[in-house]
Structure formats: structure tokens, C-alpha cells
N, C-alpha and C positions, 0 to 999 in steps of 0.2 A: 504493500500500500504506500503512497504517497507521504510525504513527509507533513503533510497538508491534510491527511485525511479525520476522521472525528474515530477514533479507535473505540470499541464498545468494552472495551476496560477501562477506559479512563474515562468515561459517561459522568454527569453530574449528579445521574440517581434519580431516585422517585419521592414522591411525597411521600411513600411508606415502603421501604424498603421489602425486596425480592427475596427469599433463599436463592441460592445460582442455580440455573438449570442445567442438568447435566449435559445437553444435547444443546439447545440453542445460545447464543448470546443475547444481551439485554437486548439491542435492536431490533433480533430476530422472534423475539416475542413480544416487542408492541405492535411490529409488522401484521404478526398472526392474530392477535387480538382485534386490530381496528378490521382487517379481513372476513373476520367470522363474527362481527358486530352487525346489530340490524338495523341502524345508520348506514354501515355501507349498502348492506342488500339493497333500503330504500333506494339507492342513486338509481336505478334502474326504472323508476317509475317518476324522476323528476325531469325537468325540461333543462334544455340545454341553452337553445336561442330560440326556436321557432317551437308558438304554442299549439301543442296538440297534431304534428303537421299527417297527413294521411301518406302512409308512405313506412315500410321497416327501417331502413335503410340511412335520418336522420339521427344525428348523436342523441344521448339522455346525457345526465351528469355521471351515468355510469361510465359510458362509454370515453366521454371526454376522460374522466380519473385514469383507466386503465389507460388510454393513449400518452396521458403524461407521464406514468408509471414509469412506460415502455421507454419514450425519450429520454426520462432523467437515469436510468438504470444504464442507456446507452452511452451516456455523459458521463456518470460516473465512471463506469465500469473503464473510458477510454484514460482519464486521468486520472486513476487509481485509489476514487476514495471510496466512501463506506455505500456498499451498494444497497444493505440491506438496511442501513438508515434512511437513504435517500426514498425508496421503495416504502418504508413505512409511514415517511413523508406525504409523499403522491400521494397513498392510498387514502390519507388522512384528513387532506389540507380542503376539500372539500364538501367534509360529513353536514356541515349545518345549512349548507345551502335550504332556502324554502322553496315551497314547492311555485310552479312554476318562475321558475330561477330568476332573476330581478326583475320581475314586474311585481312578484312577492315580497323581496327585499324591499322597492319601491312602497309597497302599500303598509309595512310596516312602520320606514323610515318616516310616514305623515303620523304617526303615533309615538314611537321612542325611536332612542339610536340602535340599528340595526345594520351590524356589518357580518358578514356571513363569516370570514374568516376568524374573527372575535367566536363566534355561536358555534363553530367548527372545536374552537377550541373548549368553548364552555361544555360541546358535545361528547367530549372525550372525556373532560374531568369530573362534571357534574351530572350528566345526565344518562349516558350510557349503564351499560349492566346495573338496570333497576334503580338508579339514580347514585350507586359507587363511586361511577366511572370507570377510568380505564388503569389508571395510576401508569403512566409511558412516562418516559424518562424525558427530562428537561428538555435534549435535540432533539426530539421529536416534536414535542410541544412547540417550541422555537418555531421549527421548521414551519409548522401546521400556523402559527398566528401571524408568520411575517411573510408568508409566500406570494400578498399584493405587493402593487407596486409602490406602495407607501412603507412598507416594512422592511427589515435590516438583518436577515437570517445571521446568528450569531455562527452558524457552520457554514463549509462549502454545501456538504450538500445539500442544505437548503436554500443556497443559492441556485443549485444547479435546478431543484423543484419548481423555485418563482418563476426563472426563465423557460424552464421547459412548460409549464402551463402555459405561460403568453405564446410563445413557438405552437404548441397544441391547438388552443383557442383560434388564434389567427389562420392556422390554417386547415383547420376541419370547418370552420366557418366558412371559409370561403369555398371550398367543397359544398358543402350544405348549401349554400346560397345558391351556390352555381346548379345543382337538383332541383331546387328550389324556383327559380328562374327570376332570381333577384337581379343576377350581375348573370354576365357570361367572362369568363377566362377573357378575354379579350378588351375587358372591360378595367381590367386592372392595370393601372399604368405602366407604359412603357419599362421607365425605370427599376420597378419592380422585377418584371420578368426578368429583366437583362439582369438584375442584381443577385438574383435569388435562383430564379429560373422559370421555365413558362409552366411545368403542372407542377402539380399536388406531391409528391415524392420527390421531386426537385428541392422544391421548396424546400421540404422535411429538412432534407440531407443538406443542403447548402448550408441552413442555418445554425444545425446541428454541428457539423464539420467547423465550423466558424469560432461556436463557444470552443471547441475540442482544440483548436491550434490557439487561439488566445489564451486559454486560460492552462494550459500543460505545464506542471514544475511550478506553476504560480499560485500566490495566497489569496486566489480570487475565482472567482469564477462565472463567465460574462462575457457578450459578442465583443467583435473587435469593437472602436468608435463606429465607424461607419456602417456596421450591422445595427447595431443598435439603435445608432438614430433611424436607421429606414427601416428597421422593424419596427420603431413605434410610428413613424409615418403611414406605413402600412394598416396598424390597429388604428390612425386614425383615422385611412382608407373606407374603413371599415366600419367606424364607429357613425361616420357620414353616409355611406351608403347601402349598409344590410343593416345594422341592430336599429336602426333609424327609418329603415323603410316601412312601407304601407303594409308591405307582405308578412312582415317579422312583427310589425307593432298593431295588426288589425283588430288581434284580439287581446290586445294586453291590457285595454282598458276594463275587460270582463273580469280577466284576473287581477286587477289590482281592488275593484270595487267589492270581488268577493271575499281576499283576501282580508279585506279592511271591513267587511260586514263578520266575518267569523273574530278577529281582533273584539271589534266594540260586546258583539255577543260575550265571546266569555269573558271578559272584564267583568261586565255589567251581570253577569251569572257563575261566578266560579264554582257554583259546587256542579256545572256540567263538564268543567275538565277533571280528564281521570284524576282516580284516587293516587295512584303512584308519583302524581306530581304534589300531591296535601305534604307528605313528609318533608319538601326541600325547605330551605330555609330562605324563601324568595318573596317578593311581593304576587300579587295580583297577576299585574299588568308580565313581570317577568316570566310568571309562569304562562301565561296566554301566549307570549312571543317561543318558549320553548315549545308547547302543545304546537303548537300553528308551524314553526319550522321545521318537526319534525315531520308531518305529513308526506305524504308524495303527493302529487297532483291530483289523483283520482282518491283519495283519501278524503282530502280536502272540498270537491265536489261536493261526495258523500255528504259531507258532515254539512256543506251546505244545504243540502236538496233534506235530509231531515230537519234541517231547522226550520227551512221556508215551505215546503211544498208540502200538503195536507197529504197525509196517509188515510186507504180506503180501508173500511172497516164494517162488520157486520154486527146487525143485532142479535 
């Protein structure tokens, strides 16, 4: 390993310490735990960019998680750091996402502060396994809260997570889009393609290849300058032309107003959110944003269509 890399012997530790496991390392069993937690299972039934679209073939937050997995494992594994941290990272950095993925965030954020990555990590310490949590060691945690672009991963390989999400995102989106018939390839500018490359796997590997010779032997890990600025050019390609469009934001305003009709509800009714959230030691209003983030999309529905829509009944 790297001279650079986060070794799982010298980990920061847990809020309540582990016996050692005979077979895995600390890393290798927060990996396994956020894995077989039912936060993650949910990502499979959350939204990614486009709500509800008719079609297998679009990402969920599931699919996005494993594609960053897959990137950051390919990053790591080239510069030689902790593969199995970076991997527990990926799998993790996503758990609190709400259901249909920021247009939920959105209808939260008109009630309290709601950052998913925050709720990601409140999902791991506070809420998971029956409200325990997870107890994962401090680099992982790290990883999991700083992997926006506002955050300061205290490892590589949580650097190598943040960027490999934005790399993911940016470009399974425009895949999608381009299914979608938002943008065509063609529609993405010049400078792009020539920079990066003209498809989808191009792209991957150009960007990929880029952090891998910038950041090798070094105490960093990060495109060269000029990747960097034209990948976030690119996201903001992006941010103007798909997450912005008619196609992607048609139905976002259904999800934001239901999201935000289920919020006021349990507020205003707590004793209709489960009993397993009465034990935390939270207000109200914080238990209604964990009930509500935890959902998946069709969960959410649900708990709409019983609140509002009369149930038939016989005498």
C-alpha cells in the first residue's frame, strides 16, 4: 500500500469499541455492515434524476452507489490505498438520500435544514439497526459526511469517493438524458468531447485515468487543474440543461408538495410515526425528517394515498 494510504490498524476507532475479528479488518466490516443494512437495500427503490421514468434501464440511487463503488475501488486500487475503506465509503455516502432524491431534499429544506449527506451520516449512527446504529469507525464516517462538494475528507480515500460520485453522476446522467431525449450526445459541447471524449466509457476512463496520473505517490487525490475545472463546467452543463429541464422537473413539483404534505402531517400527528422512532432522543419535527427520509419512493406514495384517499368498506 501507499505510503499515503489510511491502514485499518491505525483507524481512529469506534464510539464503542470492537473485539478484532479474526477474519476481516475494521474496514472490512463497516463495508459489510452498511451492505446488509436496509438503508442500503432501500436505494433501489429511490430516484436518481428522473421521477418515476417508464423504462428499466434508468439509474435509482442504487445503481448510481454501486457505479461509484466501482470507480472509487478502480482509483484506489490504481494508487494503492485502502480499497476496502474507500468501498465502504461508496456504499455508505448515500444511505439518507429521501425518497424521490432532491425534489425531497427540496421539500424538506422549506421546513428544517436538510442535507442528505448530514442524514447519510445521522443514518448510520443513529438510526440504522433499530435505532443503535452502525458504530463504523471514524474514516468511514468522515468519508460518508464530506463526500459533497463542500466537504474536506480527512483520508484519500474519501477523496477518491467525492470525486468519483461527481465522475459517476455526471456521467450516467448524461447517459440517462440522452435515453431520455433530453440532450443528444451531440448536444454536449465541442470542448467536452474533444477533452474527455465523444461516449459514455470514454468519458469514464478519460476522467478516471486523469485523477490516477495526478494524484500517484501524492498526498492528494484529485483531477489534474484542467480536468477539474471542465468537469465542473461540464456539471454545470448539466445543471442548465437536464436537472433543469421540462423532462427531468415535470413532475417534481408532485413530489415536492407530497413530500411536504406527509412532513406537516406527522408533525402535526406524531403518535402516527412508528413506535421504533418514540425511543430516540429527538424532537418532533427531527423524527418526521428521519420517518420521511427513510422511505423509498413508492413507500412514500403509500403513506400518502392512506392519509388522503378514503378507503372502501362494508357494513
Amino acid at each position: 500500500m501507499s505510503k499515503y494510504a489510511t491502514r485499518a490498524a491505525e483507524t481512529k476507532g469506534r464510539v464503542s469499541p470492537l473485539e478484532p475479528d479474526g477474519l476481516r479488518t475494521d474496514f472490512q466490516r463497516d463495508r459489510d455492515r452498511i451492505l446488509h443494512c436496509k438503508a442500503f437495500r432501500r436505494l433501489k427503490h429511490k430516484t436518481q434524476v428522473f421521477l418515476s421514468p417508464e423504462g428499466d434501464h434508468y439509474r435509482t440511487r442504487l445503481t448510481h452507489t454501486l457505479e461509484v463503488s466501482q470507480i472509487a475501488r478502480t482509483i484506489s486500487r490504481a494508487l494503492r490505498l485502502n480499497e476496502d475503506l474507500t468501498e465502504a465509503i461508496a456504499l455508505g455516502h448515500d444511505l439518507g438520500h429521501t425518497p424521490y432524491g432532491h425534489a425531497g431534499e427540496k421539500a424538506l429544506n422549506k421546513f428544517i435544514h436538510f442535507e442528505h449527506n448530514e442524514q447519510s451520516l445521522r443514518m448510520v449512527d443513529k438510526l440504522e439497526y433499530d435505532g443503535d446504529g452502525m458504530n463504523l469507525c471514524f474514516e468511514v464516517r468522515d468519508g460518508i459526511l464530506n463526500h459533497t462538494s463542500r466537504g474536506k475528507p480527512a483520508t484519500l480515500e474519501g477523496q477518491v469517493v467525492a470525486w468519483s460520485d461527481r465522475i459517476a453522476y455526471i456521467n450516467h446522467d448524461i447517459d440517462d438524458a440522452v435515453r431520455a431525449g433530453v440532450i443528444k450526445e451531440t448536444d454536449i459541447p465541442s470542448e467536452f468531447r474533444e477533452l474527455f471524449g465523444q461516449r459514455h466509457a470514454a468519458r469514464l476512463n478519460s476522467m478516471i485515468l486523469d485523477i490516477i496520473k495526478n494524484s500517484f505517490d501524492k498526498p492528494y487525490a484529485r483531477p489534474s487543474e484542467v480536468f477539474e475545472r471542465e468537469i465542473m463546467r461540464l456539471r454545470k452543463f448539466m445543471f442548465d440543461n437536464v436537472y433543469s429541464s421540462p423532462v427531468a422537473k415535470a413532475e417534481e413539483y408532485k413530489a415536492v408538495d407530497m413530500i411536504s404534505f406527509l412532513y406537516r402531517y406527522y408533525t402535526e400527528n406524531p403518535n402516527k410515526i412508528p413506535e421504533e422512532f418514540g425511543k430516540m432522543d429527538s424532537t418532533v419535527e427531527q423524527k418526521t425528517v428521519d420517518y420521511i427520509s427513510m422511505m423509498s419512493d413508492n413507500y412514500a406514495v403509500r403513506c400518502f394515498t392512506d392519509i388522503t384517499v378514503p378507503k372502501n368498506w362494508n357494513k
